[in-house]
Each structure stands twice: as C-alpha cells, then as structure tokens.
MARPA-198719 format. One record per atom (N, C-alpha, C): x, y, z. Coordinates in Angstrom, 2 decimals. Atoms other than C-alpha are relative to their C-alpha. Example, Ala and Ser with C-alpha at 12.3 -4.5 7.8 and 13.67 -1.06 7.14 Angstrom:
<pts>
<<0.89,-1.19,0.00>>;
<<12.30,-4.50,7.80>>;
<<0.90,1.20,0.00>>;
<<-0.82,-1.19,-0.06>>;
<<13.67,-1.06,7.14>>;
<<-0.77,1.09,0.73>>;
</pts>
This chain:
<pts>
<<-0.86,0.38,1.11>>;
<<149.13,172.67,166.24>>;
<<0.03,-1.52,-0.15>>;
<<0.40,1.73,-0.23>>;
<<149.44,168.77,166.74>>;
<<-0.17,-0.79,1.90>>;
<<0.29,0.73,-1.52>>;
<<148.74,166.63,170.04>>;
<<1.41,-1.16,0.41>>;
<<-1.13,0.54,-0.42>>;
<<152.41,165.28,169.77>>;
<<0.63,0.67,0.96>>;
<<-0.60,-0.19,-0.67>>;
<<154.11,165.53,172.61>>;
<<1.53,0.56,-0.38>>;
<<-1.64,-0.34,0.58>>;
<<157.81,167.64,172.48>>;
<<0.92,-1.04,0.05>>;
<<-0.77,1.30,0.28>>;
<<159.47,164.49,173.69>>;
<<-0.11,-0.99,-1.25>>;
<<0.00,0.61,1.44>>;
<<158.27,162.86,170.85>>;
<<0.11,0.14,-1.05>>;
<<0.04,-0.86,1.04>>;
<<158.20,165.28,168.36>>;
<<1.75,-0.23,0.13>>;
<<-1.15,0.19,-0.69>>;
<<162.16,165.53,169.97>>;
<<0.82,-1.29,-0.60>>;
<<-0.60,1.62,-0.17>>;
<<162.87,161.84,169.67>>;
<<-0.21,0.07,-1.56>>;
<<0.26,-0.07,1.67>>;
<<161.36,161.88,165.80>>;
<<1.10,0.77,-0.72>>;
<<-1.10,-0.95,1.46>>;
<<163.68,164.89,164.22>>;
<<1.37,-0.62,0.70>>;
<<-1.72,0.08,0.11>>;
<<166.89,163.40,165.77>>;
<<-0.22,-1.52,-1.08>>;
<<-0.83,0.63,0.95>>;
<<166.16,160.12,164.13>>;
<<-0.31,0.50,-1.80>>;
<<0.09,-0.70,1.41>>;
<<165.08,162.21,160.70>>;
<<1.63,0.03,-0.32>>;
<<-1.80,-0.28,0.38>>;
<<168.91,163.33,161.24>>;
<<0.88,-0.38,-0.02>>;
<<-0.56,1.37,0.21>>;
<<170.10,160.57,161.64>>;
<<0.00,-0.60,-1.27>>;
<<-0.23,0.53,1.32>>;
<<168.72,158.94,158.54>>;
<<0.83,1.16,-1.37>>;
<<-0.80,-0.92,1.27>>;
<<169.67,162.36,156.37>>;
<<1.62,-0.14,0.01>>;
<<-1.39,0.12,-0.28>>;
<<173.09,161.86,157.64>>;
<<0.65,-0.85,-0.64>>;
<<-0.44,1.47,0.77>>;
<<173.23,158.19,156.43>>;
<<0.71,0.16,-1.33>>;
<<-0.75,-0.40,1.34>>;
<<173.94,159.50,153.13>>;
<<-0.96,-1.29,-1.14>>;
<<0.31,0.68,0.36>>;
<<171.47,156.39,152.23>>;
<<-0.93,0.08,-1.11>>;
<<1.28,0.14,0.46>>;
<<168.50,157.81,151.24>>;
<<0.27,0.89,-1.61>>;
<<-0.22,-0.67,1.38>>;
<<167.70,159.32,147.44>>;
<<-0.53,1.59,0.33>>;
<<0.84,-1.54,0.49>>;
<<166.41,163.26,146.82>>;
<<-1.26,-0.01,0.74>>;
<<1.59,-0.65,-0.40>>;
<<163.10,162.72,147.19>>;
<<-0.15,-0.38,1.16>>;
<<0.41,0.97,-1.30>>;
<<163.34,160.28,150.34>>;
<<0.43,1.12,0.85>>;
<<-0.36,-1.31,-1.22>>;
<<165.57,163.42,152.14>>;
<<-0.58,0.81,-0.33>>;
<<0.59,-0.69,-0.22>>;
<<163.64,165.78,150.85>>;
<<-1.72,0.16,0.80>>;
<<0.96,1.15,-0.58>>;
<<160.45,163.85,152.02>>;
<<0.14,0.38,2.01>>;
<<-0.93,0.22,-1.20>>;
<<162.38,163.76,155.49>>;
<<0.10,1.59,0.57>>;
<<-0.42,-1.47,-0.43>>;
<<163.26,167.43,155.33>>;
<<-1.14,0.95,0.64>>;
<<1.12,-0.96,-0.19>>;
<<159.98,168.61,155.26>>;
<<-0.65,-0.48,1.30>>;
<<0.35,0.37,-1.63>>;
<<158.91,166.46,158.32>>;
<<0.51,0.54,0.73>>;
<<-0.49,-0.67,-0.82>>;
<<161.37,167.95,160.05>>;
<<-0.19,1.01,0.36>>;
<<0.42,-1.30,0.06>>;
<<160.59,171.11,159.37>>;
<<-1.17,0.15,0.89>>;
<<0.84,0.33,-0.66>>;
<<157.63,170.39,160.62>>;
<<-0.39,-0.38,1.28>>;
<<0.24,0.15,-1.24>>;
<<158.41,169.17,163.54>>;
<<1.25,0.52,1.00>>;
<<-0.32,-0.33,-0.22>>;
<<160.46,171.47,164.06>>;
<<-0.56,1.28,0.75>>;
<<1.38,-1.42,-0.26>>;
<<157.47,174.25,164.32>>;
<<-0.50,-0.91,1.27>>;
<<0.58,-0.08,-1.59>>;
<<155.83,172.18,166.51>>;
<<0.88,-0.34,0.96>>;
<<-0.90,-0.39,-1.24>>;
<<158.58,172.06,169.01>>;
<<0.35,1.51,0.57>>;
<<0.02,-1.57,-0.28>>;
<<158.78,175.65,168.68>>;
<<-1.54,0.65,1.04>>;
<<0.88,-0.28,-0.34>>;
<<155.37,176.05,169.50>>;
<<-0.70,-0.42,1.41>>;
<<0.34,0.47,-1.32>>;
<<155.23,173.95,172.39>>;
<<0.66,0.57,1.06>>;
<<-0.47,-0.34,-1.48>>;
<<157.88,175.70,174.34>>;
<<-0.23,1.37,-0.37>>;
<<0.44,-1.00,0.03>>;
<<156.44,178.58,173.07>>;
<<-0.86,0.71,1.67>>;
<<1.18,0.20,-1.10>>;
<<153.63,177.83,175.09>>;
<<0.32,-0.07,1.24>>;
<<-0.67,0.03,-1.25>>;
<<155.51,176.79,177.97>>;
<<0.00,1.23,0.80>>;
<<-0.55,-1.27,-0.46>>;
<<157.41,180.05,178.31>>;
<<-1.29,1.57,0.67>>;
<<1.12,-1.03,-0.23>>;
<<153.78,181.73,178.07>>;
<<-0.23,-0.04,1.20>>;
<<0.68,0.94,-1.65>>;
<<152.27,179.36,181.06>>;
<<0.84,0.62,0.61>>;
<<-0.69,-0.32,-0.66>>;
<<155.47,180.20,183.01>>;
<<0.02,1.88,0.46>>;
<<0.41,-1.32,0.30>>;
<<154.98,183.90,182.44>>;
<<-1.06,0.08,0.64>>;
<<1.33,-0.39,-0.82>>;
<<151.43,183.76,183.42>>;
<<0.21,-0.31,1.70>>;
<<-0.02,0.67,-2.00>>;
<<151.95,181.88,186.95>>;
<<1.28,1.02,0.57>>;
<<-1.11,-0.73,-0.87>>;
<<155.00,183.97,187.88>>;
<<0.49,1.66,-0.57>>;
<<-0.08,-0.85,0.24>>;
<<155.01,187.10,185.87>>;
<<1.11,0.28,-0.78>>;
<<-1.46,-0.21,0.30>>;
<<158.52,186.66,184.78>>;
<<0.21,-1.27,-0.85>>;
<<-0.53,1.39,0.05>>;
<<160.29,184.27,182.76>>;
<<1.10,-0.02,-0.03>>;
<<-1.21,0.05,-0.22>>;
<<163.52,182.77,183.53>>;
<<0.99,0.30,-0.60>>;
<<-1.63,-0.22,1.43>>;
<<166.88,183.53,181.78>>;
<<-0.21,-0.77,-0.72>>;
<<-0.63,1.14,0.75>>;
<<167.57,180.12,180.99>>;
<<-1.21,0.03,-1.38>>;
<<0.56,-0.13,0.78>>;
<<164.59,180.46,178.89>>;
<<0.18,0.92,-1.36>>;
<<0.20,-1.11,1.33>>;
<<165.18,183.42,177.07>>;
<<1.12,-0.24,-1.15>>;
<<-0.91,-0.02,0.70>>;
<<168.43,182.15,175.60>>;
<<-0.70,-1.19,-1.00>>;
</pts>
C-alpha cells in the first residue's frame, strides 16, 4: 500500500486534525485534508492489519488486546 511507516502515517492524520479543527482552512483546503486522511487512515489500517497477521503466523493466536 505505501512504504510510510504507521508512526508516520500516525503523526500526519493527527496534525490533518488538528488543522481541520482550526476552523482556518476553506472547503476545498478541508476537504483536500479529508481525503488525505482518509487515506491515511487505510494505510494505518493496513499496517496493523499486517501486524496482527505476522503475530498470528509466529504464535498461532492473536492477543486480545488486539482484537479489540
């Protein structure tokens, strides 16, 4: 999906939500904004997707804390 890291991907949509918050930006600039997020919202999904897989494979199981 991309070669961004979740921490970074992570660190990116809070300050997205940050600026939407501002109340600063116009329509198109948050919508602009929105869709990044979105975006990097999938690939955060997808990375601990992955995780949960890896973890699964090496131990057969995956943890609670995960499943919530």
């Amino acid at each position: 999906m991309s070669e961004q890291s979740l921490e970074s991907a992570l660190d990116e949509l809070e300050e997205i939500v940050r600026e939407l918050e501002s109340g600063r930006l116009s329509l198109d600039e948050s919508l602009e904004l929105f869709e990044r997020g979105i975006r990097l919202v999938r690939i955060c999904s997808s990375k601990i997707e992955s995780a949960e897989r890896r973890i699964e494979s090496l131990t057969g199981v995956i943890p609670e804390d995960l499943l919530e």
